[in-house]
PyMOL Python script that loads the backbone (N, CA, C, O; Angstrom):
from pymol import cmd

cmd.read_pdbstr("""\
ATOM      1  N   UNK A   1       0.833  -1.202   0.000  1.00  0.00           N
ATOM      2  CA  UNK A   1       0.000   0.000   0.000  1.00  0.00           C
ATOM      3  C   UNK A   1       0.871   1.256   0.000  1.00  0.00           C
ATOM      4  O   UNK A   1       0.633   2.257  -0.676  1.00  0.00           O
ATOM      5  N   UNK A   2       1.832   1.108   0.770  1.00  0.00           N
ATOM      6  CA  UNK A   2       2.635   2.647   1.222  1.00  0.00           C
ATOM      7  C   UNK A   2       3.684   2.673  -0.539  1.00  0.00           C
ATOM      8  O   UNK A   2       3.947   3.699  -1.165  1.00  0.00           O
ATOM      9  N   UNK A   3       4.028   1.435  -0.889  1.00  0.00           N
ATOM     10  CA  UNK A   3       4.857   1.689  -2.437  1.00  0.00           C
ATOM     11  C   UNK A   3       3.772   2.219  -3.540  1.00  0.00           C
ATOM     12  O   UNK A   3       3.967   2.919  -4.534  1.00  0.00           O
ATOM     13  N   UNK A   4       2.256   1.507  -2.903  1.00  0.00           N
ATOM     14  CA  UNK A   4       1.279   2.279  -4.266  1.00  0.00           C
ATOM     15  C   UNK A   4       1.151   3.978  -4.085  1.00  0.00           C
ATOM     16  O   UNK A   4       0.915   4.791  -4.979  1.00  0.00           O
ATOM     17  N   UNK A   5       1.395   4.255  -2.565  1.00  0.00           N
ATOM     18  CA  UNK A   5       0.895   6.094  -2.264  1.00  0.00           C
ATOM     19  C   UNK A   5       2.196   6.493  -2.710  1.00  0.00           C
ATOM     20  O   UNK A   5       2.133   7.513  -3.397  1.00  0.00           O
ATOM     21  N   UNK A   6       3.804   5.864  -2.496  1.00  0.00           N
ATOM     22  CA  UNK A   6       4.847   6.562  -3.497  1.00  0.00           C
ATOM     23  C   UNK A   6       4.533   6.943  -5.000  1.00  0.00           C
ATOM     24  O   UNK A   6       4.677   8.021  -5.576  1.00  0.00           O
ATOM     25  N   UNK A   7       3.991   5.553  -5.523  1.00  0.00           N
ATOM     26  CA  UNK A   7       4.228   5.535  -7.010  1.00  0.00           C
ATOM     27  C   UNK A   7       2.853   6.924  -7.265  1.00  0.00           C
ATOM     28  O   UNK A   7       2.992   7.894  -8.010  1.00  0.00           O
ATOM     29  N   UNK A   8       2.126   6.745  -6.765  1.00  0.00           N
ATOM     30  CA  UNK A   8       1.183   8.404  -6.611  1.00  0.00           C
ATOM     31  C   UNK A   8       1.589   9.618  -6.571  1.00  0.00           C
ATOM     32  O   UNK A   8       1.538  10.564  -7.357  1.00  0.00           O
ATOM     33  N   UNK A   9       1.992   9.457  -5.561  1.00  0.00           N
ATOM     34  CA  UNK A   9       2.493  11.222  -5.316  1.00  0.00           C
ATOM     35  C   UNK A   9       3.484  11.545  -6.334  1.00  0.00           C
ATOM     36  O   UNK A   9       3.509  12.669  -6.834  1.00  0.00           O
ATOM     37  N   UNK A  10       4.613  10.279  -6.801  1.00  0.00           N
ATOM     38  CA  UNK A  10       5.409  10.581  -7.787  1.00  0.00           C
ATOM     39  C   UNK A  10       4.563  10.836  -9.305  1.00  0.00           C
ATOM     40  O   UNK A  10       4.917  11.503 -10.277  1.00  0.00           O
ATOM     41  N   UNK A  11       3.950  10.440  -9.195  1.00  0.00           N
ATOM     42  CA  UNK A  11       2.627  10.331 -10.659  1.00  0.00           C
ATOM     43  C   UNK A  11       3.001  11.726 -10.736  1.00  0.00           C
ATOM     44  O   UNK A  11       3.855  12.283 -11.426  1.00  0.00           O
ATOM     45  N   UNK A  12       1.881  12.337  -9.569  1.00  0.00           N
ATOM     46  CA  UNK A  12       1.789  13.603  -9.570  1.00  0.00           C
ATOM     47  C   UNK A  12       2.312  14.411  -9.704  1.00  0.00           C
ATOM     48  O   UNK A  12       1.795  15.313 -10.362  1.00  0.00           O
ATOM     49  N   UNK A  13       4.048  14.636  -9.007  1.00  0.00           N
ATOM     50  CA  UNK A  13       4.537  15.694  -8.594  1.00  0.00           C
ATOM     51  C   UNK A  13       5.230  16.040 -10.860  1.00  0.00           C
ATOM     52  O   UNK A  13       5.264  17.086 -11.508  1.00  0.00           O
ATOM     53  N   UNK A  14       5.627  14.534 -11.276  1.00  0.00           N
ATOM     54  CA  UNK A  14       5.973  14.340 -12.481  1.00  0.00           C
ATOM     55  C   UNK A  14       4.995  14.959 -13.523  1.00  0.00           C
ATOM     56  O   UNK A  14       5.317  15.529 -14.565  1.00  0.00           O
ATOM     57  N   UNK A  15       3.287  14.661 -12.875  1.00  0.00           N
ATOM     58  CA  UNK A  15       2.419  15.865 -13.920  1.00  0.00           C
ATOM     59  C   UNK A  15       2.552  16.891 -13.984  1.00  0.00           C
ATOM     60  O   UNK A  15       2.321  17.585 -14.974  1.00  0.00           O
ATOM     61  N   UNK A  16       3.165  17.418 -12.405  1.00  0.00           N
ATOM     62  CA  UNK A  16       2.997  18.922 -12.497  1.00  0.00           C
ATOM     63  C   UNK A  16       3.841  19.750 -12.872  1.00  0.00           C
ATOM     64  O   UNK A  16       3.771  20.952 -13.129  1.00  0.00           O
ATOM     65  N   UNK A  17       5.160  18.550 -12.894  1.00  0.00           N
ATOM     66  CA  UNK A  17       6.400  19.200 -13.443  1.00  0.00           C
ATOM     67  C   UNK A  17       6.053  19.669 -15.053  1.00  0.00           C
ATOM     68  O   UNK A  17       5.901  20.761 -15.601  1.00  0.00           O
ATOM     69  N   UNK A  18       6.015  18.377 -15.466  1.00  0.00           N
ATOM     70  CA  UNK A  18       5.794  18.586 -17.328  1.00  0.00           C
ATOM     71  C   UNK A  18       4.244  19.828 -17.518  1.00  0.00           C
ATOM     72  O   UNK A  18       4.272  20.450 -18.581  1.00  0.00           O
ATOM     73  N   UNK A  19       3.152  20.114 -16.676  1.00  0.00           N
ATOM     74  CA  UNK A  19       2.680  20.852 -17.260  1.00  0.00           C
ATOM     75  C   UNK A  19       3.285  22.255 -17.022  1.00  0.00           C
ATOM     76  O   UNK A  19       3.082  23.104 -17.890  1.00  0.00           O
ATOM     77  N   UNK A  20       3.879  22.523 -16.123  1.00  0.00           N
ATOM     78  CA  UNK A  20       4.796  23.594 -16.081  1.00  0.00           C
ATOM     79  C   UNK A  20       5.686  23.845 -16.935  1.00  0.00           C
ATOM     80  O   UNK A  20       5.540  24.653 -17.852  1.00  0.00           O
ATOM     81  N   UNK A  21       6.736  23.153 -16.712  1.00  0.00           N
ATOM     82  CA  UNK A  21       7.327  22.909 -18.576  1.00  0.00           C
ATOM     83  C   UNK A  21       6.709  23.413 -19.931  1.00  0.00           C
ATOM     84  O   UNK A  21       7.092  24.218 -20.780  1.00  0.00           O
ATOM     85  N   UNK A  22       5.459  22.518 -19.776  1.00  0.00           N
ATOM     86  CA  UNK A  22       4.359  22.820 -21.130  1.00  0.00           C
ATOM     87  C   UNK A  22       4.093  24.320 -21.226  1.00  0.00           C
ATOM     88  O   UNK A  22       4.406  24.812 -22.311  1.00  0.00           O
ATOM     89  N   UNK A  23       3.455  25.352 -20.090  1.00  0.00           N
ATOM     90  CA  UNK A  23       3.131  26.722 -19.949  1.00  0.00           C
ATOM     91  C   UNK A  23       4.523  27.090 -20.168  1.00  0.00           C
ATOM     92  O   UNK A  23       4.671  28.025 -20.954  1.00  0.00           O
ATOM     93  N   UNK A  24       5.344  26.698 -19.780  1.00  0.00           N
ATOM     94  CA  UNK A  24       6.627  27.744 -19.605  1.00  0.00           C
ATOM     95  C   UNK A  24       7.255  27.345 -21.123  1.00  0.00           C
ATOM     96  O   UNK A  24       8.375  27.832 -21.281  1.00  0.00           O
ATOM     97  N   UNK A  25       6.812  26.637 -22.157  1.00  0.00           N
ATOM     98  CA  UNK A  25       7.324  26.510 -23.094  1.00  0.00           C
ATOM     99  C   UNK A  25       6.481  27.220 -24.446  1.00  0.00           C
ATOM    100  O   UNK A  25       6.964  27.623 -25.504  1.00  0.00           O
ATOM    101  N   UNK A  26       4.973  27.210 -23.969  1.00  0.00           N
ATOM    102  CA  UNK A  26       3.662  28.091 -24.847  1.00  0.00           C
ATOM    103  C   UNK A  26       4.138  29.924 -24.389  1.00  0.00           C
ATOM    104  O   UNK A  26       4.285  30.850 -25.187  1.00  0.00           O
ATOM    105  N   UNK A  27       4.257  29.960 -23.179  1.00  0.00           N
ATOM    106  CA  UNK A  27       4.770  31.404 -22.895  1.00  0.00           C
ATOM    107  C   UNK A  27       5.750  31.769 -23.815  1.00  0.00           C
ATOM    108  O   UNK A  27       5.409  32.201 -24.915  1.00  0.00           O
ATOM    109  N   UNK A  28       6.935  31.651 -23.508  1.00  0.00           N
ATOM    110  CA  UNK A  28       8.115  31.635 -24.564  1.00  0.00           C
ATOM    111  C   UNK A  28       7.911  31.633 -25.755  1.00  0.00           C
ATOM    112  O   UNK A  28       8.466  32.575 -26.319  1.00  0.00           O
ATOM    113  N   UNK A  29       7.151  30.747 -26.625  1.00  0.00           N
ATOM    114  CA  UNK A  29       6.416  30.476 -27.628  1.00  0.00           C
ATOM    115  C   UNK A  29       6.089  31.872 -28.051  1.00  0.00           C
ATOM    116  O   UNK A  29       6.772  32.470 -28.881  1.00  0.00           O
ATOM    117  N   UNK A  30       5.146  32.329 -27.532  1.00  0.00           N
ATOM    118  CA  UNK A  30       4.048  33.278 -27.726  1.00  0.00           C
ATOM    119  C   UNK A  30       5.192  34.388 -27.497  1.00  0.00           C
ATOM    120  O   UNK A  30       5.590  34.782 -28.594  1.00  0.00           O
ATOM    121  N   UNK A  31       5.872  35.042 -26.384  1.00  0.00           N
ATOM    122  CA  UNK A  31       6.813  35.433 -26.398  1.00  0.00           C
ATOM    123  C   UNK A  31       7.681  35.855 -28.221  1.00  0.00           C
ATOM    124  O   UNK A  31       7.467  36.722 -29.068  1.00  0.00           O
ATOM    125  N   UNK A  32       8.532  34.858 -28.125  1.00  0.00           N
ATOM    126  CA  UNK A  32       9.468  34.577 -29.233  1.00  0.00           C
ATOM    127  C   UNK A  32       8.581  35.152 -30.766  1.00  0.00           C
ATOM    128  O   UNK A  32       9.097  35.811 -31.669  1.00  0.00           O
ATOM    129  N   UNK A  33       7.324  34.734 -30.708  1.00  0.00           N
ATOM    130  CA  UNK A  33       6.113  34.760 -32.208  1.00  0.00           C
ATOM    131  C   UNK A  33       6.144  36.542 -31.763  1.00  0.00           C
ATOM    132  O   UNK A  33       7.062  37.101 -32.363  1.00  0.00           O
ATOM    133  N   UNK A  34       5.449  37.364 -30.980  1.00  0.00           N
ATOM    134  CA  UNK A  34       5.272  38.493 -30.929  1.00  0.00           C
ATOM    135  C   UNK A  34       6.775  39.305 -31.239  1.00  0.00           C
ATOM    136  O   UNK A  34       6.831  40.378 -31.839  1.00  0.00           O
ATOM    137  N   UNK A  35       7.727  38.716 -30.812  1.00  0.00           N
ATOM    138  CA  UNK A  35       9.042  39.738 -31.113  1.00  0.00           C
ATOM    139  C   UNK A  35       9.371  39.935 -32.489  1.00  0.00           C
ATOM    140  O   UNK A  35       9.963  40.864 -33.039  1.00  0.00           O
ATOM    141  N   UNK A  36       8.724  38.569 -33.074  1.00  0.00           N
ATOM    142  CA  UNK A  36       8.962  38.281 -34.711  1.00  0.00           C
ATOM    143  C   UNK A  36       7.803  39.173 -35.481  1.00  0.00           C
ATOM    144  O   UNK A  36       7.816  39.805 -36.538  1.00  0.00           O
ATOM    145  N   UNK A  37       6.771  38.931 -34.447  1.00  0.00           N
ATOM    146  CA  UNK A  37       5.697  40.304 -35.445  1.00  0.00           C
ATOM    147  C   UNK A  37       6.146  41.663 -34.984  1.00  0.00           C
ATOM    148  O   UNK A  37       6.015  42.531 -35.848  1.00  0.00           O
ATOM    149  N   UNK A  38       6.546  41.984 -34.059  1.00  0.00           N
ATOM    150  CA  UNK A  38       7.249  43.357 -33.949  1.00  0.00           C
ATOM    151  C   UNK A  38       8.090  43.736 -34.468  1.00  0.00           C
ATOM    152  O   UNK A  38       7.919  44.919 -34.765  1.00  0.00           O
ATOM    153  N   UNK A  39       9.484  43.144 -34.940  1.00  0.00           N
ATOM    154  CA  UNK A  39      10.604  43.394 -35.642  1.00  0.00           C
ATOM    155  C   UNK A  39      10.244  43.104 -37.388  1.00  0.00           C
ATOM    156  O   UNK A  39      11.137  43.238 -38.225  1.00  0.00           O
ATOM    157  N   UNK A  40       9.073  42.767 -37.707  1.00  0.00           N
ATOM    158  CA  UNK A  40       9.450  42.301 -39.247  1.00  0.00           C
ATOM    159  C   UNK A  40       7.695  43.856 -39.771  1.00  0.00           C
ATOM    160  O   UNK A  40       7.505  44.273 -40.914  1.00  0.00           O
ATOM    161  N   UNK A  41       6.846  44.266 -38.531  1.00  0.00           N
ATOM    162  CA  UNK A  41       6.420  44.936 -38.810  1.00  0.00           C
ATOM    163  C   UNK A  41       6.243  46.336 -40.003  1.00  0.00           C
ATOM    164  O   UNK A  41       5.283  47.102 -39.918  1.00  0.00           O
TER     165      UNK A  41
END
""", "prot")
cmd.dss("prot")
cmd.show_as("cartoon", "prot")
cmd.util.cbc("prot")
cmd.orient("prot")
């Protein structure tokens, strides 16, 4: 039981990493696209 609540919380902490990642990679994204419509304006 206590190795199934590890393999859990690790589930988790591993989702929350990669969706952070994910935002912090669409930010940048969006970021990087607007500097390119500003400079080629």
């Amino acid at each position: 039981m206590n190795a199934k609540r590890q393999l859990l919380e690790f589930t988790v902490e591993q989702t929350v990493l990669i969706c952070s990642c994910a935002n912090y990679l669409e930010m940048s994204n969006q970021y990087l696209e607007s500097m390119k419509a500003g400079r080629y304006r």
